[in-house]
FIDREN-961409 format. One record per atom (N, C-alpha, C, CB): residue number from 1; x, y, z; residue in three letters; atom name. Coordinates in steps of 0.001 Angstrom, whole numbers, plus 500000, padded with zeros to 6 digits. Glycine has a CB too. Layout:
REM FIDREN-961409
{pos: NUM east: X north: Y up: Z code: ALA site: CA}
...
This chain:
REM FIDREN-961409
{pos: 1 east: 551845 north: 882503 up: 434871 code: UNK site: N}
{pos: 1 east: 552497 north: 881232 up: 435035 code: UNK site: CA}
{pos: 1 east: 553691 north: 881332 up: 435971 code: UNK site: C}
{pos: 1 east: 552924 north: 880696 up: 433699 code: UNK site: CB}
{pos: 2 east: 554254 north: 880234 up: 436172 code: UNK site: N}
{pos: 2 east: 555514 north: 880336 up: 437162 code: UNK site: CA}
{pos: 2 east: 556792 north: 881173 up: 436304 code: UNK site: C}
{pos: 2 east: 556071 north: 878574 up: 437649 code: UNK site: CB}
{pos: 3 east: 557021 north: 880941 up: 435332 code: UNK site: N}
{pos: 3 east: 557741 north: 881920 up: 435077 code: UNK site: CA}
{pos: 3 east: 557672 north: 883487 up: 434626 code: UNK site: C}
{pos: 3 east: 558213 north: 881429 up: 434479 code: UNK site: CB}
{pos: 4 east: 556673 north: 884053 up: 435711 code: UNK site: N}
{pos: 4 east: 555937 north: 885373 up: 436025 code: UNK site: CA}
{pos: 4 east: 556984 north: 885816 up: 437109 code: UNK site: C}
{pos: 4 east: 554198 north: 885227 up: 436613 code: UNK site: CB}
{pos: 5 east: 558236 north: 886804 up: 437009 code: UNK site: N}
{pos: 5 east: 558921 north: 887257 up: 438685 code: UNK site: CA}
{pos: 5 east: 558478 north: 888443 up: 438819 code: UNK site: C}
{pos: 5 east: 560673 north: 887360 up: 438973 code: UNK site: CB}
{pos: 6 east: 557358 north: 889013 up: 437515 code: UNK site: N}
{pos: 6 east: 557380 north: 890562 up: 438410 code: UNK site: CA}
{pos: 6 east: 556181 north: 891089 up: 437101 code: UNK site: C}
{pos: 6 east: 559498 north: 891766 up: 438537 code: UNK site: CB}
{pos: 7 east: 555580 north: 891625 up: 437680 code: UNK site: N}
{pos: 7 east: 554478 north: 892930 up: 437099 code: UNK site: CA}
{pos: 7 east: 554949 north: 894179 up: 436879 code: UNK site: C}
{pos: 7 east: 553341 north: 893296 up: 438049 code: UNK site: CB}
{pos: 8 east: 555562 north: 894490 up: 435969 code: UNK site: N}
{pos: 8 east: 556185 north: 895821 up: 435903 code: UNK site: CA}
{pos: 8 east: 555342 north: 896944 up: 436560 code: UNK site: C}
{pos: 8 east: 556442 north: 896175 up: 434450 code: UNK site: CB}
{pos: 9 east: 554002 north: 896806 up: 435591 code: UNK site: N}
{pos: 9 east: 552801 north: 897580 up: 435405 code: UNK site: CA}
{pos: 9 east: 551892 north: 897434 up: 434919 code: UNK site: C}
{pos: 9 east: 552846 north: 898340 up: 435050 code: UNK site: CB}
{pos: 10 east: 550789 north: 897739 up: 435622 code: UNK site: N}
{pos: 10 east: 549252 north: 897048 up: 435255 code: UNK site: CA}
{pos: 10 east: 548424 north: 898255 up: 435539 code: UNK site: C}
{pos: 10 east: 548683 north: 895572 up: 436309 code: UNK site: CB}
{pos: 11 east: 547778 north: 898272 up: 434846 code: UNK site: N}
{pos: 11 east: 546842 north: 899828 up: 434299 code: UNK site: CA}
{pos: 11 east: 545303 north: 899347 up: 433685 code: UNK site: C}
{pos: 11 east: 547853 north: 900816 up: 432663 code: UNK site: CB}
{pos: 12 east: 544276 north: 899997 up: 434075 code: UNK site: N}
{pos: 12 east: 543049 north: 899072 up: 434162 code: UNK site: CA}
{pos: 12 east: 542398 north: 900599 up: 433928 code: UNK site: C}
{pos: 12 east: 542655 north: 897921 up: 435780 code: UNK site: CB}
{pos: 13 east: 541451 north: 900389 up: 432982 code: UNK site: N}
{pos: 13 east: 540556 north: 901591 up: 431996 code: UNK site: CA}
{pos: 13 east: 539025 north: 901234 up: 431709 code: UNK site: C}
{pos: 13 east: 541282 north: 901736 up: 430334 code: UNK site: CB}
{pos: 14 east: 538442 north: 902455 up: 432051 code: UNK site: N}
{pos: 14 east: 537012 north: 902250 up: 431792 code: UNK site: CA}
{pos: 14 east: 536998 north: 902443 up: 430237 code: UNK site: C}
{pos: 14 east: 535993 north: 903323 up: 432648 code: UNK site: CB}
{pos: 15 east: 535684 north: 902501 up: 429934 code: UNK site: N}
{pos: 15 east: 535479 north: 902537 up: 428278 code: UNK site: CA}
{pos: 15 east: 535520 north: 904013 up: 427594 code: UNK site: C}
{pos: 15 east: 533931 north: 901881 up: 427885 code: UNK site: CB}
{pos: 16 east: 535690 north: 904729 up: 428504 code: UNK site: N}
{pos: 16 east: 535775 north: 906277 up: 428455 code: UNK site: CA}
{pos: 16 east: 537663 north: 906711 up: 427867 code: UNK site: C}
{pos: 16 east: 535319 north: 906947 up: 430427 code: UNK site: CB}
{pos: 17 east: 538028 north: 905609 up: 428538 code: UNK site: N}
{pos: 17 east: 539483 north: 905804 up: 428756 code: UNK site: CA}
{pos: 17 east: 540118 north: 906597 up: 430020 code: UNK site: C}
{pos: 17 east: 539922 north: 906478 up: 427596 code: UNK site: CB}
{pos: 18 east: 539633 north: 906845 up: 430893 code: UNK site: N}
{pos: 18 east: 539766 north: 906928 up: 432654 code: UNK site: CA}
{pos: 18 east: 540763 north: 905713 up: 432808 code: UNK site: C}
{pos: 18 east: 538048 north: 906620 up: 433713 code: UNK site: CB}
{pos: 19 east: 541897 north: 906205 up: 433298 code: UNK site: N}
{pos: 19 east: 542968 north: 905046 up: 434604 code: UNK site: CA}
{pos: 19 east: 542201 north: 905142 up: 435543 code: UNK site: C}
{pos: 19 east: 544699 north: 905505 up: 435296 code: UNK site: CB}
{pos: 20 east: 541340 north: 903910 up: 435729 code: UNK site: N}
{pos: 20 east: 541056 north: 903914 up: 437280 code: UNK site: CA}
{pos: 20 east: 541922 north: 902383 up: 437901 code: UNK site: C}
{pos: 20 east: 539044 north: 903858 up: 437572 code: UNK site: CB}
{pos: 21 east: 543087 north: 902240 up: 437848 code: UNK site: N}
{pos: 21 east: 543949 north: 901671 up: 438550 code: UNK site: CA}
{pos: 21 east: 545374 north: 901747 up: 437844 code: UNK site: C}
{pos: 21 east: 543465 north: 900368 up: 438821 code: UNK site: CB}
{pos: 22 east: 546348 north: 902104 up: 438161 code: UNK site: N}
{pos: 22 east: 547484 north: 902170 up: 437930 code: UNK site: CA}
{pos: 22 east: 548818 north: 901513 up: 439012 code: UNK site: C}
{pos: 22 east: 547454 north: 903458 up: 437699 code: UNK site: CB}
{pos: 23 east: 549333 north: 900637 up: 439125 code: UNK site: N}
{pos: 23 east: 550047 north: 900575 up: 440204 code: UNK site: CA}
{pos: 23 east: 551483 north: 899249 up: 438989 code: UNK site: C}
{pos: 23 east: 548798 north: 899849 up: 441974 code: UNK site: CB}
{pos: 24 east: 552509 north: 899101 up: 439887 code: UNK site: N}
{pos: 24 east: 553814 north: 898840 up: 439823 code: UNK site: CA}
{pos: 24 east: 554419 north: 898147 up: 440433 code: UNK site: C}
{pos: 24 east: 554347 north: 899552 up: 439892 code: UNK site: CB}
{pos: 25 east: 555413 north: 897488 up: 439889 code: UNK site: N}
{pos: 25 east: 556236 north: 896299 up: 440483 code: UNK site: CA}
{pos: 25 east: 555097 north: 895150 up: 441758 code: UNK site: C}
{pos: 25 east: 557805 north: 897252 up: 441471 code: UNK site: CB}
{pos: 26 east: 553933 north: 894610 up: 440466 code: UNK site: N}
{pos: 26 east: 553303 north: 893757 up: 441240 code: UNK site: CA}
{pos: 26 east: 553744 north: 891892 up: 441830 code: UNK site: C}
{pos: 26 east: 552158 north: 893865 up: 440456 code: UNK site: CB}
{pos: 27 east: 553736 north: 891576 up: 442748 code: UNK site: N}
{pos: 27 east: 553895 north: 890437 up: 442797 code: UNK site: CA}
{pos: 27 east: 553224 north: 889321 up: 442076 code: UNK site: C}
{pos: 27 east: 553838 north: 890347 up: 443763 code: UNK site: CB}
{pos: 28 east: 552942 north: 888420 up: 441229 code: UNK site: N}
{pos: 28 east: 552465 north: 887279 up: 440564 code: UNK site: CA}
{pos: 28 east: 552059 north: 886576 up: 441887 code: UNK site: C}
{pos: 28 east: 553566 north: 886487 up: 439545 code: UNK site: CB}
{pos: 29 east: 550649 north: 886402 up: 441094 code: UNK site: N}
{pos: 29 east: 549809 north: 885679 up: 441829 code: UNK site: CA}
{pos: 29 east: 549211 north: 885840 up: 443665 code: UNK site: C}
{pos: 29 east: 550497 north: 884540 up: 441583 code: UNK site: CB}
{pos: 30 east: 549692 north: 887136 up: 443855 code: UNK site: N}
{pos: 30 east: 549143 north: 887480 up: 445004 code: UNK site: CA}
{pos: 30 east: 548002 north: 888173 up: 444815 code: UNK site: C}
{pos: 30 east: 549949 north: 888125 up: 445752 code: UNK site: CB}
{pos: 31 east: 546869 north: 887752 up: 445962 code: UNK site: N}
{pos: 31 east: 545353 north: 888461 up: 445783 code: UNK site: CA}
{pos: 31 east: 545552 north: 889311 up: 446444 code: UNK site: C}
{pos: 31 east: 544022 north: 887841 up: 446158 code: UNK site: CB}
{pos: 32 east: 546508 north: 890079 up: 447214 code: UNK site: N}
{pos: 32 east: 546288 north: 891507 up: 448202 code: UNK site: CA}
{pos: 32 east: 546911 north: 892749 up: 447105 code: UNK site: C}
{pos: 32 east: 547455 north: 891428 up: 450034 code: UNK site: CB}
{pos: 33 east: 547774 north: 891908 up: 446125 code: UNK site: N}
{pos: 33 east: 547779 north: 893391 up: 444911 code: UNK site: CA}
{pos: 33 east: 546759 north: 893359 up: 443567 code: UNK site: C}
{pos: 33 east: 549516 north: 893525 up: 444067 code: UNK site: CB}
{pos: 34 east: 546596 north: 893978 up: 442681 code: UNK site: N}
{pos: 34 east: 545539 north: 894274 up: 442160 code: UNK site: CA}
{pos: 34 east: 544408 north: 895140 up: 442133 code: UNK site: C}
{pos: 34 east: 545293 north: 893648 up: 442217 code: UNK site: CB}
{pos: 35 east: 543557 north: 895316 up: 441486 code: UNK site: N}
{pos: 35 east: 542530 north: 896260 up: 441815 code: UNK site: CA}
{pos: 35 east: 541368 north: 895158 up: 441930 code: UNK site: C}
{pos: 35 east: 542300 north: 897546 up: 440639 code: UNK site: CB}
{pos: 36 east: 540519 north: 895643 up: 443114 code: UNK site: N}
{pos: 36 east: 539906 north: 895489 up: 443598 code: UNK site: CA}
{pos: 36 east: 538161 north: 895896 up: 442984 code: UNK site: C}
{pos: 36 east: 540560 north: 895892 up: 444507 code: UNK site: CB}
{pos: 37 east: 537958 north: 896506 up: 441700 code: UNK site: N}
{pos: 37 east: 537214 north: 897281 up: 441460 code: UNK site: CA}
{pos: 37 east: 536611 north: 898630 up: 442249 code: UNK site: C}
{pos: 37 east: 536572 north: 896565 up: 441209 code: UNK site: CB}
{pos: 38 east: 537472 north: 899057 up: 442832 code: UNK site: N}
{pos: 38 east: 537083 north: 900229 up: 443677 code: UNK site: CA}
{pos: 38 east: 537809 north: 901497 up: 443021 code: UNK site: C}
{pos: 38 east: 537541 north: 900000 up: 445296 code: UNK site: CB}
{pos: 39 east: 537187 north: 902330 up: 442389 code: UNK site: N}
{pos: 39 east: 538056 north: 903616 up: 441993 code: UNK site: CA}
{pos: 39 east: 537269 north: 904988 up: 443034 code: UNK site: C}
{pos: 39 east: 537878 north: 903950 up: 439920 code: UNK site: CB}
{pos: 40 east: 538182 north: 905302 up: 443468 code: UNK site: N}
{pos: 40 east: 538648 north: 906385 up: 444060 code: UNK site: CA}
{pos: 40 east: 537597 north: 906865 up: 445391 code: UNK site: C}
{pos: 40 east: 538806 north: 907465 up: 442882 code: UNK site: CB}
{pos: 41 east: 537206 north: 905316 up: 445771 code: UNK site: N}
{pos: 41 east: 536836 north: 904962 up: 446943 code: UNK site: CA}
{pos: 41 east: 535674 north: 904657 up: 446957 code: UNK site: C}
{pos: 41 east: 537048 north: 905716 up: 447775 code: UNK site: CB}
{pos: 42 east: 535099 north: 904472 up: 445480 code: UNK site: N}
{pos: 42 east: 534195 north: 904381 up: 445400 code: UNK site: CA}
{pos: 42 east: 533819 north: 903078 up: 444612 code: UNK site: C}
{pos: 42 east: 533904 north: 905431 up: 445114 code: UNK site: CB}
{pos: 43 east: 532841 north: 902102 up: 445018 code: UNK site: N}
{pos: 43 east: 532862 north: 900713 up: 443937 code: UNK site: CA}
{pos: 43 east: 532457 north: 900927 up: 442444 code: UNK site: C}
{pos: 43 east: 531750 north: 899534 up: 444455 code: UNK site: CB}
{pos: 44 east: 532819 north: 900539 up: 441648 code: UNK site: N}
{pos: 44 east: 532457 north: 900372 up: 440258 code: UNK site: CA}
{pos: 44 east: 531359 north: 899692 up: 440115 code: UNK site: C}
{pos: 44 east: 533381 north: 899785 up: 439510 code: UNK site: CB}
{pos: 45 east: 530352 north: 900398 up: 439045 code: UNK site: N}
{pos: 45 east: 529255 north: 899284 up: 438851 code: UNK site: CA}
{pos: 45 east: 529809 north: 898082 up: 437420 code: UNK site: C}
{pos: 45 east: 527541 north: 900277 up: 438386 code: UNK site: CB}
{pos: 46 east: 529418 north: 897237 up: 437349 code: UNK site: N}
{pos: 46 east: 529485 north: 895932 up: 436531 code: UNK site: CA}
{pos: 46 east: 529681 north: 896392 up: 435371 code: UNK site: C}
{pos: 46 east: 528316 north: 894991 up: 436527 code: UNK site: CB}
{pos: 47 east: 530700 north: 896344 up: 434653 code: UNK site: N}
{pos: 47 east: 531289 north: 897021 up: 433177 code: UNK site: CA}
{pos: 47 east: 532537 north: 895968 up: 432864 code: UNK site: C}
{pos: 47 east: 531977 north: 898941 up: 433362 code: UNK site: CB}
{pos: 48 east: 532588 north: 896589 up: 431415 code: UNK site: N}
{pos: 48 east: 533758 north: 895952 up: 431068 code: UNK site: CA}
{pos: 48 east: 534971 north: 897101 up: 431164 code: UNK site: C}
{pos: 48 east: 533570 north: 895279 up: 429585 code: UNK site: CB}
{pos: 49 east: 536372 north: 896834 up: 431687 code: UNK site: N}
{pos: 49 east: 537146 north: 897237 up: 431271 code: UNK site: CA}
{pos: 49 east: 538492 north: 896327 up: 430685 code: UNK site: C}
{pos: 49 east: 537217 north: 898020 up: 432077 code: UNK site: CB}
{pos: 50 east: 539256 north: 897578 up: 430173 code: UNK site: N}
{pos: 50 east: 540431 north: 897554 up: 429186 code: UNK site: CA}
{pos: 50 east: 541738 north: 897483 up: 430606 code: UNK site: C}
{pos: 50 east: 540451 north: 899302 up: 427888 code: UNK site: CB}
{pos: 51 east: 542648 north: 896144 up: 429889 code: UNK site: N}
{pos: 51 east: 544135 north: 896024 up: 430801 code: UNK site: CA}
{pos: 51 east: 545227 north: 896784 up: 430407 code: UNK site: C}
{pos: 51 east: 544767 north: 894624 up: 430797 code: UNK site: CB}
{pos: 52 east: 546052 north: 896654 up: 430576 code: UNK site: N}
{pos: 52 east: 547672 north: 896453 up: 429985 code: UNK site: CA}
{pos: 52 east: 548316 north: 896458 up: 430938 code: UNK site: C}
{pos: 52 east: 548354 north: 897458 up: 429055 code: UNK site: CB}
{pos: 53 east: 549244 north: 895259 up: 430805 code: UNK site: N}
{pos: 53 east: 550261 north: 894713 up: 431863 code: UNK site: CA}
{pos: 53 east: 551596 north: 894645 up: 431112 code: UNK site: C}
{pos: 53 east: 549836 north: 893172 up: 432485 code: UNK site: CB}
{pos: 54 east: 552398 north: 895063 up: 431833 code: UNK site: N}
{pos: 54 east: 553960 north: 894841 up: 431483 code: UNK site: CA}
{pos: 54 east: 554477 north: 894032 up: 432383 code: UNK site: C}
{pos: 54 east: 554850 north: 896077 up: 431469 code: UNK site: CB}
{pos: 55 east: 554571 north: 892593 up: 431664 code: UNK site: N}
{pos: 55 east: 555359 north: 891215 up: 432562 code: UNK site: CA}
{pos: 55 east: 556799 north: 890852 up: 432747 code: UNK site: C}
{pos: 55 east: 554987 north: 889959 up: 431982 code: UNK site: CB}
{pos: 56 east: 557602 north: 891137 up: 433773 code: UNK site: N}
{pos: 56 east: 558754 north: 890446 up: 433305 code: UNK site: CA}
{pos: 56 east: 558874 north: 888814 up: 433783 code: UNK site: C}
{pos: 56 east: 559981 north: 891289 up: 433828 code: UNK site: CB}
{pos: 57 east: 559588 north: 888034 up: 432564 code: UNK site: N}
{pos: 57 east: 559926 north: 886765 up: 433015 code: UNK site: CA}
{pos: 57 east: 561038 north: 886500 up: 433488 code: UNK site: C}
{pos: 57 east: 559796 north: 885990 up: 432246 code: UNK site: CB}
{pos: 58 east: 561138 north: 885116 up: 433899 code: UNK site: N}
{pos: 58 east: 562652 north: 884556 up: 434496 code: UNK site: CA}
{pos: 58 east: 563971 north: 885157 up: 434015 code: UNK site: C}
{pos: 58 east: 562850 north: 883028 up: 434134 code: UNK site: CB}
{pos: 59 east: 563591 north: 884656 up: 432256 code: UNK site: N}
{pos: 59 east: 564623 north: 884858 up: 431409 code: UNK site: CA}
{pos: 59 east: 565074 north: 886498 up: 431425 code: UNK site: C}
{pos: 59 east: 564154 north: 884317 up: 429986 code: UNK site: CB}
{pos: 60 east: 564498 north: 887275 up: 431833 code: UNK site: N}
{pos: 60 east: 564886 north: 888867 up: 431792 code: UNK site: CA}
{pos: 60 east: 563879 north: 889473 up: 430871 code: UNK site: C}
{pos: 60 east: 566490 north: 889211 up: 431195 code: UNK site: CB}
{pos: 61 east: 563054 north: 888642 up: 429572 code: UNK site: N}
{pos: 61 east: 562711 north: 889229 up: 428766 code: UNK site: CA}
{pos: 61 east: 561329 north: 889865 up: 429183 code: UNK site: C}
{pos: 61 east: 562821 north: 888485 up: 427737 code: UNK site: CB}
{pos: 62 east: 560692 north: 891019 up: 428746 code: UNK site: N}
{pos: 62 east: 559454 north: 891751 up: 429452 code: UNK site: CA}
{pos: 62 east: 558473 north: 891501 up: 427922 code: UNK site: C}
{pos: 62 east: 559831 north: 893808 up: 430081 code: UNK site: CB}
{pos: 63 east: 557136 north: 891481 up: 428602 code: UNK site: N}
{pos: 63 east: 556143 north: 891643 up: 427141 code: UNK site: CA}
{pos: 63 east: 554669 north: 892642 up: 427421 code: UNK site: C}
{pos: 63 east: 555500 north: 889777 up: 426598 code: UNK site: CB}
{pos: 64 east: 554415 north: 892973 up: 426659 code: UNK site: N}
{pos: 64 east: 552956 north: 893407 up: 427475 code: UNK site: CA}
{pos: 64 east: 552034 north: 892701 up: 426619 code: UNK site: C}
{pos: 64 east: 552506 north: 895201 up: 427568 code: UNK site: CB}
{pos: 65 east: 551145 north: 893075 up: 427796 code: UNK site: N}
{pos: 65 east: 549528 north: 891922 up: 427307 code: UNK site: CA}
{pos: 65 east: 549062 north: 892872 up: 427771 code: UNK site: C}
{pos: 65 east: 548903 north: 890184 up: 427987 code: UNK site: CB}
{pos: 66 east: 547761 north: 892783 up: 426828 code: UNK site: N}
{pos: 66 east: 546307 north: 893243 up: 427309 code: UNK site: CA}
{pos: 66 east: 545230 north: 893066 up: 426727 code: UNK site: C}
{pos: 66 east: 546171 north: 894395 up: 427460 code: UNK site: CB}
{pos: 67 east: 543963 north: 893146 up: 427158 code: UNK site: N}
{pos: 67 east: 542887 north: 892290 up: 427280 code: UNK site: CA}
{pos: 67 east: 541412 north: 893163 up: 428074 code: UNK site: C}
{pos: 67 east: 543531 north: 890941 up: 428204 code: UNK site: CB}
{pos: 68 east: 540584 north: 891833 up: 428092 code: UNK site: N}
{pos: 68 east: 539587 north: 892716 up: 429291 code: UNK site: CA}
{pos: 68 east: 539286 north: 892257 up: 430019 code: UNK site: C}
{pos: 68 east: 538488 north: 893253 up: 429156 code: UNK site: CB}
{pos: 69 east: 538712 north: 893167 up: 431319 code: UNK site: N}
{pos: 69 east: 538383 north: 892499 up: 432989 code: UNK site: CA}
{pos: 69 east: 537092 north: 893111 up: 432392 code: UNK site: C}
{pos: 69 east: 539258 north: 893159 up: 434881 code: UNK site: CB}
{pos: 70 east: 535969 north: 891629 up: 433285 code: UNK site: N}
{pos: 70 east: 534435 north: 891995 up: 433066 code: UNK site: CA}
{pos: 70 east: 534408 north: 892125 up: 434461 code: UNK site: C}
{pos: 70 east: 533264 north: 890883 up: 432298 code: UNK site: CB}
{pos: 71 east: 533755 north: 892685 up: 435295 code: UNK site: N}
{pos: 71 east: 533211 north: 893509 up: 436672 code: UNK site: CA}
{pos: 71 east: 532198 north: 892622 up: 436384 code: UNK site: C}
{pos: 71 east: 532877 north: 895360 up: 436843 code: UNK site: CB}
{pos: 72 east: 531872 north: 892321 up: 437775 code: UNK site: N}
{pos: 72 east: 530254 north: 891369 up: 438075 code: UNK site: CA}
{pos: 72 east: 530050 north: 891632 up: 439481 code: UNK site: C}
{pos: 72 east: 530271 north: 889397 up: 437847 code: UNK site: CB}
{pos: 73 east: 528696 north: 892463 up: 440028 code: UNK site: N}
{pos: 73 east: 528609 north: 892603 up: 441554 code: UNK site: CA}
{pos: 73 east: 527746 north: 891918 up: 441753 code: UNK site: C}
{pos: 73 east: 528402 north: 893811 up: 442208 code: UNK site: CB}
C-alpha cells in the first residue's frame, strides 16, 4: 500500500528450504526489483514457494509478512 517506504528484506524459498532470492532495502511497488523466478541463472520450473518480507511503514513501525508465491510458466 502507499504507506509501504521501504522493503527491508525479502527472502523467497523453495519447499526444500533453499534461499533462492535474498535481496534488501527494496523499493515498493517497483517491477525492476524482485525476483524474477530465475535462481542462479537458471529459470525455475512452476512450484510453489515460501516469502518473508520485512516492511517498513511511514510511521517508522516495521512488520514481517509472509506467505506464498505460486510460479506459473
Amino acid at each position: 500500500g502507499e504507506d509501504v517506504v521501504n522493503i527491508r528484506r525479502f527472502r523467497i524459498f523453495d519447499r526444500w528450504g533453499n534461499a533462492v532470492f535474498d535481496d534488501t532495502n527494496l523499493e515498493p511497488n517497483d517491477v525492476r526489483s524482485g525476483w524474477d523466478g530465475v535462481y542462479r541463472g537458471v529459470e525455475m520450473n512452476s512450484a510453489v514457494f515460501i516469502y518473508f518480507a520485512e516492511i517498513e511503514f511511514l510511521d517508522g513501525v516495521s512488520e514481517i509478512i509472509k506467505g506464498e508465491i505460486v510460479l506459473v510458466r
